[in-house]
N, C-alpha and C positions, 0 to 999 in steps of 0.2 A: 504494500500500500504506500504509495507517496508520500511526501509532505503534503503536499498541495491536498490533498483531500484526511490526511488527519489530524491539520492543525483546524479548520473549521468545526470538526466533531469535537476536536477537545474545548471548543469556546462555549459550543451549545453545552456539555454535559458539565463547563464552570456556569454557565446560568442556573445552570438546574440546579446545582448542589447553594449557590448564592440564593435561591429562590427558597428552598427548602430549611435553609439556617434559618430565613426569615418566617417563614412560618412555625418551625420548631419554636422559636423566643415566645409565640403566642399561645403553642397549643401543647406545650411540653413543659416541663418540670425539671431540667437537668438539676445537678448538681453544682456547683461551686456559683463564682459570682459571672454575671450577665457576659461583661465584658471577655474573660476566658472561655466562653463556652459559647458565645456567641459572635460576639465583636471582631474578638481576635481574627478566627475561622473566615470570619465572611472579609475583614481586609485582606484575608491572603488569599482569599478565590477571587477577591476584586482584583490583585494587584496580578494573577495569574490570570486573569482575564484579561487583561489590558494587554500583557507579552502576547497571549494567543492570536489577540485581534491584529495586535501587530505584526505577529509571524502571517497572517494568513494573508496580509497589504503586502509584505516582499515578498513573500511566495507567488503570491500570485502579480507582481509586477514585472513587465517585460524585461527581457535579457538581451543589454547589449544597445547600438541603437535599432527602430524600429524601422522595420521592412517597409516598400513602397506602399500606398493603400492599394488594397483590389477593390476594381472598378465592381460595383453592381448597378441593377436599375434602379429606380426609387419604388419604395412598397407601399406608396399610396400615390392617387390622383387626387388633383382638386389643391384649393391654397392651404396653406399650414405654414406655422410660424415654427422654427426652434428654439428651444431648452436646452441648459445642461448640455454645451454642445463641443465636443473636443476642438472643432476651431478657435477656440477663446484656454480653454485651459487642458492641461492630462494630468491626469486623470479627470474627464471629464466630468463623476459624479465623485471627488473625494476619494476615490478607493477602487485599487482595484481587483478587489475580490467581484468573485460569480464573471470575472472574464470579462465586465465592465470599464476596459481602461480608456476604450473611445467609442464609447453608446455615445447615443444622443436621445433627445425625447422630443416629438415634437406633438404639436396640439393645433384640430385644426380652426382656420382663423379662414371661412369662408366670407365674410364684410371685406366693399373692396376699400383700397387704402382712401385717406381723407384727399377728396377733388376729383376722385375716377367713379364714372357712372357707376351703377351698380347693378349684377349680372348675376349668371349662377357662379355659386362657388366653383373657382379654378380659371375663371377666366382674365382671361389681359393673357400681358407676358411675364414670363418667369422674373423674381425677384433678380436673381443673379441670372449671369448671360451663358448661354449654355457652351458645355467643352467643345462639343461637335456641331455645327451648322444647321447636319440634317435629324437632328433632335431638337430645335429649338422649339419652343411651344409657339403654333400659332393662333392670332388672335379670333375669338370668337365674334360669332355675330352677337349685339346686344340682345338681349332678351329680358322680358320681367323678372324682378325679382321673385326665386325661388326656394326652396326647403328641398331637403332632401327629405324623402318618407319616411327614413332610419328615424333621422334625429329631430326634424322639428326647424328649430330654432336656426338663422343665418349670423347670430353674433354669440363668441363666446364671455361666459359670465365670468365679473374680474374678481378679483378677493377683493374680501371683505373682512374688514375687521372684527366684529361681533355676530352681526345679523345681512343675508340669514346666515345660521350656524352652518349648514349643510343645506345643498341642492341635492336633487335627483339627475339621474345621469342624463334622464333627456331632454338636460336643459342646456347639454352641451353638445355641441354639433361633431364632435369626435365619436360621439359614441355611437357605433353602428357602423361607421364608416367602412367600406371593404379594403382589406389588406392583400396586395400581390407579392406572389412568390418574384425574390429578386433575382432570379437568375435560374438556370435549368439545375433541378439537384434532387436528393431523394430526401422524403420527413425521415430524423429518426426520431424523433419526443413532437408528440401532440399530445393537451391536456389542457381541457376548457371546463372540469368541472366543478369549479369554486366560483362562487358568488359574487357578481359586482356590488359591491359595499357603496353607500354613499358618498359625495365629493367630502376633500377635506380641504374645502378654501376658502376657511376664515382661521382668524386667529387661534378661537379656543377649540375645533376641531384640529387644526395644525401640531398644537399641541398635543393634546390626546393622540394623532398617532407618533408625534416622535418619542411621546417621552412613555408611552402604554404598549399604541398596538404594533409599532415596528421593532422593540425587541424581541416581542414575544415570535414573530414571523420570523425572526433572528432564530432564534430557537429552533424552534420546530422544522426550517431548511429552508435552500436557495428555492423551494420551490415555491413557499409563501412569499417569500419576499415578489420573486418575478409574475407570480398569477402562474392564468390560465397563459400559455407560452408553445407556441413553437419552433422545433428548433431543425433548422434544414444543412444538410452538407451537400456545399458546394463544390466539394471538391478540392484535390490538393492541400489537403489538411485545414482546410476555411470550412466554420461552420457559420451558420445565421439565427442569431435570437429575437423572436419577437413576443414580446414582452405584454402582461396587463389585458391579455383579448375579453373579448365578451364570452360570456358562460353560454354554450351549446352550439358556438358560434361556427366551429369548426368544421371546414371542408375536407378534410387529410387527415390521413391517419397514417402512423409511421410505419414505414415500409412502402409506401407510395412514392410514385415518380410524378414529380410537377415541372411545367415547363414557364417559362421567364414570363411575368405579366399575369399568370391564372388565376384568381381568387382563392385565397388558403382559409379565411377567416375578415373576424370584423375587430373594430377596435371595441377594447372595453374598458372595464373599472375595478380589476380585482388584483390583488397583490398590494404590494407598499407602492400605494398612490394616491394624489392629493386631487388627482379629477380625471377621466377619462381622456389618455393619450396612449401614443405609441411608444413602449422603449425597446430602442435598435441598434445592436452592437455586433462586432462579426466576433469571433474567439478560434483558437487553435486545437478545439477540441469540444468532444458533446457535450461534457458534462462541466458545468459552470463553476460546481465547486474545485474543478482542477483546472480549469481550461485559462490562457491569458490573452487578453485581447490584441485585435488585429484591425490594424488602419484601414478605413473603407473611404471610397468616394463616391457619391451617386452619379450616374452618366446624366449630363446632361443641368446636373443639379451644383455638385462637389457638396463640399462640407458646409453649410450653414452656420452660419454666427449665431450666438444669441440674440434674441430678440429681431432676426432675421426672417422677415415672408420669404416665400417661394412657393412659384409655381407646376403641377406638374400636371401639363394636358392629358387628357383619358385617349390611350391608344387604344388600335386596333392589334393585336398579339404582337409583342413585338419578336415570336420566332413565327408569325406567318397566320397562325389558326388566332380566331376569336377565341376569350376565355367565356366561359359557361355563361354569366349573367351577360355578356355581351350578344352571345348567340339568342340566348333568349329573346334580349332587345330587338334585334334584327329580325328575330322572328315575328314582327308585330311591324314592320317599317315596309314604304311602300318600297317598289323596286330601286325606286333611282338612287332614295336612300342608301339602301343596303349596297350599290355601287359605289359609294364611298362618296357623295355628293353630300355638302356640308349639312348638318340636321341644326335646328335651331337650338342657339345652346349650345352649342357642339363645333367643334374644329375637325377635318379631315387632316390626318396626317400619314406625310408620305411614308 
C-alpha cells in the first residue's frame, strides 16, 4: 500500500479517535483528573492530525516541474464564469490532496454581460479568444430571453450574508445543466447516488459547513467530499474528474466507452459544496486519494481566470455523430434545420 493512500486513512481514523475522546469526557467516568485522561490524549491526536494532513498535501503534490497541460474539450456549453481556478494560483483549491492540484470550478452565469443585448444562455462570443480559429464560437442570432427547463432561473443568486440562509438548487441555473464527456475515453467510477443538499451561500450556512459538515465528509472519504463524481480515463495515464453531479443524473456506467462531446451527466449539489457547480480537474490516476494532479487546457477555451466568463457554443459531435439529446432535438426539427442551417438561438458550426 503506498503512502499516498495511507497517510489519508491514518487522518480519518485520528478524527475518529479525537471524536470519541470527546464524547468519552461526557458519557464516561475514567479515572484520574480530566486533563490526563482527556486533554492530554486529544492534543496529541490533534497534533498527529495536523502531520497527517500535512503528509497527505506533499504526498500528494506534484514531482519535479509540471508537465505540458493536455488539451481536452470543455465539459459544458453555454456561459459560465470560473472559480478556484489554477490560472490565478497552485494549488488551485489550497491543497493538493484527492489529485486536486489544478481543478477548477466553475458556475454557470447565463445573464449576458452589462451593455450586451440579452439572448439565450451561451450566446455572443467566447470571453477569451479561442487557440484555434476553426473553434471559435460563433455568434448567435438574437432571440428572447430564455430559461433552460432544467433550471428555471437566467441569473445566478449572489451570497448573502444572513438571509436567505439557504436556497434550493433550482434557483441556480447550474443545476441541471448537461455535462460532456471531454474527450474519447472509457468511465471507470460512476456514482450519483447521494443527495443534493441545499446551497450554502450565506454567511451562517458557510459556516456550518466549514466548520460541521466538511470535516465530517473529511472523515468518512474523498468520496463525500467530491459527491456524486465521474471519473473517465483518457488515456496515457490522464484520468478526468467530474465532480458534485446531480443525484440519478447519470448516463454511464463504468466500463463504458464515450466519445468527445456525449452527454455523461448533469451538474448538481452534492458533496463539499456551497451551491451547485462543476468541479474539474484531470489526475495521474483513478483513485483520488493517490492520484496527483495534471495540467489541462480547454481547446478553444484555455485556462480561465477567476472571476473570468466564457463562452462555449453547443456543437454538433465534435468526432462527427450527434450526442443523444442532440439526436433527439433533431428528431423534432424541420429538414433544413437538421442540414445544419442556423436554428434560432443557435449557431451552426463548422
Amino acid at each position: 500500500m503506498s503512502v499516498r493512500r495511507v497517510v489519508p486513512i491514518a487522518m480519518r481514523l485520528s478524527w475518529l479517535v479525537l471524536i470519541a475522546l470527546a464524547i468519552g469526557e461526557f458519557v464516561t467516568d475514567l479515572p484520574g483528573p480530566g486533563w490526563a485522561t482527556t486533554l492530554l490524549p486529544a492534543l496529541v491526536v490533534l497534533a498527529l492530525m495536523v502531520a497527517t494532513m500535512s503528509l497527505q498535501a506533499r504526498a500528494a503534490a506534484p514531482r519535479g516541474e509540471p508537465g505540458p497541460p493536455v488539451e481536452v474539450a470543455p465539459p459544458v456549453t453555454g456561459r459560465w464564469k470560473a472559480l478556484n481556478s489554477p490560472a490565478d494560483k497552485v494549488p488551485s483549491h489550497g491543497t493538493h490532496a484527492y489529485g486536486q492540484t489544478y481543478a477548477i470550478d466553475i458556475v454557470a452565469e447565463p445573464e449576458t454581460a452589462e451593455g450586451e443585448a440579452p439572448g439565450r444562455p451561451g450566446a455572443g462570443r467566447a470571453t477569451r479568444p479561442a487557440a484555434d480559429p476553426t473553434t471559435r464560437p460563433v455568434p448567435r442570432p438574437q432571440a428572447e430571453p430564455a430559461t433552460r427547463p432544467e433550471a428555471g432561473p437566467v441569473t445566478r443568486p449572489a451570497f448573502r450574508l444572513f438571509w436567505p440562509v439557504f436556497r434550493r438548487n433550482r434557483a441556480f441555473p447550474a443545476f441541471g445543466a448537461p455535462l460532456l464527456a471531454v474527450a474519447d475515453a472509457t468511465v471507470v467510477v460512476a456514482s450519483d447516488g447521494q443527495r443534493d443538499h441545499l446551497s450554502r451561500n450565506s454567511l451562517p450556512a458557510l459556516a456550518y459547513l466549514m466548520l460541521a459538515e466538511a470535516p465530517v465528509r473529511s472523515i468518512v472519504g474523498a468520496h463525500r467530499i467530491i459527491g456524486n463524481h465521474v471519473i473517465l480515463d483518457l488515456g496515457g495515464g490522464t484520468y478526468a474528474v467530474y465532480a458534485h453531479l446531480r443525484r440519478g443524473s447519470l448516463r454511464v456506467r463504468a466500463g463504458d466507452r464515450v466519445r468527445a462531446g456525449q452527454g455523461i451527466g448533469r451538474v448538481g449539489n452534492s458533496g463539499n459544496t456551497t451551491e451547485p457547480h462543476l468541479h474539474f480537474h484531470l489526475m495521474d490516476g483513478p483513485d483520488p486519494d493517490a492520484a496527483r494532479g495534471v495540467p489541462f487546457t480547454w481547446r478553444g477555451v484555455g485556462v480561465p481566470a477567476n472571476g473570468e466568463t466564457f463562452t462555449v457554443v453547443e456543437q454538433e459531435e465534435r468526432g462527427g455523430q450527434p450526442t443523444e439529446e442532440q439526436a433527439e432535438e433533431q428528431a423534432g426539427r424541420p429538414a433544413e434545420q437538421q442540414a445544419g442551417r442556423p436554428v434560432e438561438g443557435r449557431a451552426a458550426v463548422s
